[in-house]
LUMDOTOR-107255 format. One record per residue (C-alpha): residue number from 1; residue in one letter; x, y, z. Coordinates in steps of 0.05 Angstrom, whole numbers, padded with zeros to 5 digits. Example, Ala and Ser with C-alpha at 12.3 -4.5 7.8 and 13.67 -1.06 7.14 Angstrom:
% residues 2
(1, 'a', (00246, -00090, 00156)) (2, 's', (00273, -00021, 00143)) 
***
This chain:
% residues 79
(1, 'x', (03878, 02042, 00496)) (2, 'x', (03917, 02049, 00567)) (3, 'x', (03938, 01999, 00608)) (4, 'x', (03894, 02018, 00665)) (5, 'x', (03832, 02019, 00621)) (6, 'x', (03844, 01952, 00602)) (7, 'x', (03863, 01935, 00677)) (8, 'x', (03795, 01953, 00689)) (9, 'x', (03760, 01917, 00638)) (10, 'x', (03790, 01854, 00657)) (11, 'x', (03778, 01863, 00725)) (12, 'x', (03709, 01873, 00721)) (13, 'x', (03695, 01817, 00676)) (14, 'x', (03735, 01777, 00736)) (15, 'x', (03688, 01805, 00783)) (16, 'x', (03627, 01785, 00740)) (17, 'x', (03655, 01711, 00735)) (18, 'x', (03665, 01708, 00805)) (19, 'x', (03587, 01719, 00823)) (20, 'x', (03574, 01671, 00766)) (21, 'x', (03609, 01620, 00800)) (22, 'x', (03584, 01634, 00870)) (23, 'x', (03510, 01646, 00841)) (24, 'x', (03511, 01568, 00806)) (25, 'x', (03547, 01537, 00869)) (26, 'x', (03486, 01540, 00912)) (27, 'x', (03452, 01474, 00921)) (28, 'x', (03378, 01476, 00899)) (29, 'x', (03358, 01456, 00975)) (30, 'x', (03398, 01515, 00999)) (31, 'x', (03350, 01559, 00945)) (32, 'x', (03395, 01569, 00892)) (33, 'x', (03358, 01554, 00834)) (34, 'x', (03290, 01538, 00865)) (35, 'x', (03227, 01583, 00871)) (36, 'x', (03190, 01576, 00933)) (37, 'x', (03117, 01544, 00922)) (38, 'x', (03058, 01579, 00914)) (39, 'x', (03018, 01591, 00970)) (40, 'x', (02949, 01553, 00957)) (41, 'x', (02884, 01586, 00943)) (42, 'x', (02855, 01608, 01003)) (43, 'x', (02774, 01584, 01010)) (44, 'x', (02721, 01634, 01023)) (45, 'x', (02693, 01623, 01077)) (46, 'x', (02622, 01636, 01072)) (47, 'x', (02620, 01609, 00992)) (48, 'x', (02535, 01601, 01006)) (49, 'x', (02523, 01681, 01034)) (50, 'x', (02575, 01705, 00964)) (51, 'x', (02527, 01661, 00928)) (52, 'x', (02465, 01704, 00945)) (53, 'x', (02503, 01767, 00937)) (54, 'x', (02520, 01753, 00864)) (55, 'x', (02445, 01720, 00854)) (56, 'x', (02416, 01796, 00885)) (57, 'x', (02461, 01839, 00839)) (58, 'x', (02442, 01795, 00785)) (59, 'x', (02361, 01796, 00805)) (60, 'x', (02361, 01876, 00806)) (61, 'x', (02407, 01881, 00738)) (62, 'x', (02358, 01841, 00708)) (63, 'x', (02299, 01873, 00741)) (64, 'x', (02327, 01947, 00713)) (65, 'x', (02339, 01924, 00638)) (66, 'x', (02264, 01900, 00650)) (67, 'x', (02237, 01957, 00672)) (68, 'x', (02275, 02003, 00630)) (69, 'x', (02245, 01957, 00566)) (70, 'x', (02173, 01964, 00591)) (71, 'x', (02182, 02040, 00597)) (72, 'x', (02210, 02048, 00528)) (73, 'x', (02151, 02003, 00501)) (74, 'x', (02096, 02048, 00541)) (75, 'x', (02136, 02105, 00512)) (76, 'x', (02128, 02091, 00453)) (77, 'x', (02045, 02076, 00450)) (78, 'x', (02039, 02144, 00490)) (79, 'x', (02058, 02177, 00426)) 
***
């Protein structure tokens, strides 16, 4: 191999070793190795009127599986 080429290689692992060493050198209150926290869950609001929309959807699934049973039962006496 050339000189240059191996010039180059060096010099890159140089450059490498030199953000290493700046990357580890921050203090962890400066951010270096710390995440930031996790912003807490935020609260609904209205938890009560979410409540009554689940209950409703639930109410007219139910309702629809009923109604759908009682027309395969009369569906099946018509024949």
């Amino acid at each position: 191999m050339t000189d240059t080429h191996l010039d180059n290689a060096a010099a890159k692992r140089e450059r490498i070793k030199a953000i290493s060493r700046t990357v580890h050198s921050i203090p962890v209150e400066e951010g270096g190795q710390l995440r930031p926290q996790r912003p807490a869950p935020l609260q609904p609001a209205m938890q009560g009127e979410r409540f009554w929309k689940r209950t409703a959807l639930a109410a007219g699934g139910v309702a629809g599986v009923a109604l759908g049973f009682a027309a395969g039962l009369l569906a099946t006496r018509r024949r």
